[in-house]
C-alpha positions as CSV (number, residue, x, y, z in Angstrom):
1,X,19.5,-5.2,24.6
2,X,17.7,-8.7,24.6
3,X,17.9,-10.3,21.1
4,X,13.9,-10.1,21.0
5,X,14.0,-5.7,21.0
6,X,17.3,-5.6,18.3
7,X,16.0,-3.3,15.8
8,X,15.6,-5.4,12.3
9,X,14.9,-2.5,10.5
10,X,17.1,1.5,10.2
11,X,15.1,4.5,9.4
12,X,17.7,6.7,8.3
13,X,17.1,10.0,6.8
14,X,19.6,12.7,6.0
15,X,18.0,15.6,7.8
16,X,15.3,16.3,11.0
17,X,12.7,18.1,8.6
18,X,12.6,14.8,7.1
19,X,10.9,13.1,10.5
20,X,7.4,14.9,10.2
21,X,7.3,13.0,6.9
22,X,9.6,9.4,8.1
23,X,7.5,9.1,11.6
24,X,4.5,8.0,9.3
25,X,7.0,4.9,8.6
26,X,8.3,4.5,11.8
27,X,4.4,4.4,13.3
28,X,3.5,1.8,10.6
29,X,6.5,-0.1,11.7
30,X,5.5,0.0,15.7
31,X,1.8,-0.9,14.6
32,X,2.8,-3.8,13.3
33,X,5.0,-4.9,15.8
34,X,8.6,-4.8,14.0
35,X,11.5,-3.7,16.0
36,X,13.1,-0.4,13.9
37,X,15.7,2.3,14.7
38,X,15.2,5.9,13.2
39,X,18.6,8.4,13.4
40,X,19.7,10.9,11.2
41,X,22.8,10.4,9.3
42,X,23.4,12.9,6.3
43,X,25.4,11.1,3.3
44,X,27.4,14.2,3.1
45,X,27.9,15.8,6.1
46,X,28.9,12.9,8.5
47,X,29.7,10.0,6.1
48,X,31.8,8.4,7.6
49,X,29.3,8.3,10.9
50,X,27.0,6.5,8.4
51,X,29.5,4.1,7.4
52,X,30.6,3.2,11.2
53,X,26.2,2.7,11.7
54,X,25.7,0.9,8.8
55,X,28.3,-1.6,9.4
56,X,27.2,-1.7,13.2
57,X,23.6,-2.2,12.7
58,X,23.9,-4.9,10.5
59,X,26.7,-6.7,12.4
60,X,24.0,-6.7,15.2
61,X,21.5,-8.3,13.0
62,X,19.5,-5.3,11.0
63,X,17.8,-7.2,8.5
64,X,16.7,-4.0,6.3
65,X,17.5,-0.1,5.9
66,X,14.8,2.7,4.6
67,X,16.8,5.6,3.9
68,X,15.2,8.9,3.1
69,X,16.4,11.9,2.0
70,X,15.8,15.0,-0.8
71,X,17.9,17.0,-3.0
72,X,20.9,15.1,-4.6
73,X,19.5,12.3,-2.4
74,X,22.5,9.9,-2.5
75,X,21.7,8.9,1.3
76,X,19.8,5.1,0.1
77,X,22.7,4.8,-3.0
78,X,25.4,4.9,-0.6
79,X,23.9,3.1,2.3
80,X,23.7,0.2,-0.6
81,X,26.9,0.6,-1.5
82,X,28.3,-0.3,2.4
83,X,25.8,-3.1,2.6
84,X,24.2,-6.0,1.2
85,X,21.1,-6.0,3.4
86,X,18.1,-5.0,0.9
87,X,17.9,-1.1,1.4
88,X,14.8,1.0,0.6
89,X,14.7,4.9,-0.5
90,X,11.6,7.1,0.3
91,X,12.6,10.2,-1.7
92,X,11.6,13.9,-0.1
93,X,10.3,16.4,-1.7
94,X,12.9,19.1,-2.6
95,X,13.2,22.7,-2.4
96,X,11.4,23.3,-5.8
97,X,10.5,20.1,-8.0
98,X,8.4,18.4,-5.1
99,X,10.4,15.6,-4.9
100,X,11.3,14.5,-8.3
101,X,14.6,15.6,-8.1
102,X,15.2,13.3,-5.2
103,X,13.0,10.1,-7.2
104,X,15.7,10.4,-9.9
105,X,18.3,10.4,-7.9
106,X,17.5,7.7,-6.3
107,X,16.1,5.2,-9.4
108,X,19.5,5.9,-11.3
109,X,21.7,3.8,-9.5
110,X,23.9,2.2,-10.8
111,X,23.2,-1.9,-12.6
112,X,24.9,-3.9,-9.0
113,X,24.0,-1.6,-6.2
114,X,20.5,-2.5,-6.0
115,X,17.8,0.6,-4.4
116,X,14.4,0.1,-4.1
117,X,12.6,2.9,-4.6
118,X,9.3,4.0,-3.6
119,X,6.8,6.8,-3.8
120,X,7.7,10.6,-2.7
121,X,7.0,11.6,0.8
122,X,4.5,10.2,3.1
123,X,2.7,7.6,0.7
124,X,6.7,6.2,0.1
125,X,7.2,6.2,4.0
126,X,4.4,4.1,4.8
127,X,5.0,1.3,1.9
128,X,8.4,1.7,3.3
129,X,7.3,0.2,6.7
130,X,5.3,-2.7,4.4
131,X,8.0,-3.3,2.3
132,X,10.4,-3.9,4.9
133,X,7.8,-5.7,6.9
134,X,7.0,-8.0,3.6
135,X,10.6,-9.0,3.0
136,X,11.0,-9.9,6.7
137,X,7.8,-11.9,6.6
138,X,10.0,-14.3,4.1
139,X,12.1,-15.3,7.7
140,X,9.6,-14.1,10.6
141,X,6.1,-16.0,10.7
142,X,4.8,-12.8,13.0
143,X,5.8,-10.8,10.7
144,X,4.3,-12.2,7.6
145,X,1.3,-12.9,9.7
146,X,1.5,-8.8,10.4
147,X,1.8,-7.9,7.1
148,X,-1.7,-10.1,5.8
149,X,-3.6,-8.9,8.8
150,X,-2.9,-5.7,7.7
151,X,-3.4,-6.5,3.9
152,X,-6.8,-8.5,5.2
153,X,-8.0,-5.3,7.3
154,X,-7.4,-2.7,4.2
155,X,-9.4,-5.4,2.2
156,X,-12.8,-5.0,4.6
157,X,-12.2,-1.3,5.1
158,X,-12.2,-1.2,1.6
159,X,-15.0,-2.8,0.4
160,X,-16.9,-1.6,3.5
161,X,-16.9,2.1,2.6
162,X,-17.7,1.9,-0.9
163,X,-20.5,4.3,-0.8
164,X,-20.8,7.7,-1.5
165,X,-23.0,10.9,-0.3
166,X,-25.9,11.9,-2.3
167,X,-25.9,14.3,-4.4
């Protein structure tokens, strides 16, 4: 793999039902041209397969992990723990408290293993993709520049569809 197609960004998440939500992340990440990886690695039924990946990817230059999960949720807190590359959490909703379940287990981390945590499902996956993109923007001009295009475009849409039907 050529240095230029090394994924810079893991889209973990600790089940396959979590895809038809995590895809909406990894399509914001290919539309704005950042190199990503998506697997499924469960925190508790193949830890130690996320610890050998975790400590791979980044060797190899993985600038930033988006871990998603539901339930007890502890895939992003553990990721954190192996790592020191900034890791994000998209939480998923849950069997029966649509999501908040997984939200508070992920914003209760401990003071030292930092998660950042953002909104439930697929809002949470696609600032995912931004955030990640943002925070490589700080090292990557085309990724910066990515990141205000897309800012810029949002802007226009905005304030181009401001009206709204007749009543």
């Amino acid at each position: 793999m050529s240095e230029e197609t090394k994924p810079l960004v893991g889209v973990i998440m600790g089940s396959h039902s979590d895809w038809s939500v995590m895809e909406n992340c990894a399509k914001q990440l290919k539309d704005l041209g950042v190199p990503y990886e998506a697997k499924v690695i469960s925190a508790h039924r193949t830890p130690e397969l996320l610890h050998r990946w975790v400590n791979a990817s980044t060797e190899n230059g993985m600038e930033v992990i988006i871990a998603a999960a539901g339930g007890a949720a502890h895939l992003a807190g553990v990721t954190a723990a192996i790592t020191s590359v900034p890791v994000l959490a998209v939480p998923m909703k849950a069997w029966s408290t649509e999501g908040l379940d997984s939200l508070l287990s992920m914003v209760q981390m401990p003071g030292g293993v930092p998660v950042g945590t953002l909104a439930v499902g697929k809002p949470g996956a696609k600032n995912a993709a931004l955030l990640a993109t943002a925070i490589l923007g700080n090292k990557y001009p085309e990724y910066k520049k990515a990141y205000e295009d897309f800012r810029t475009k949002q802007t226009a849409d905005g304030e181009a569809n401001q009206d709204l039907p007749a009543v």
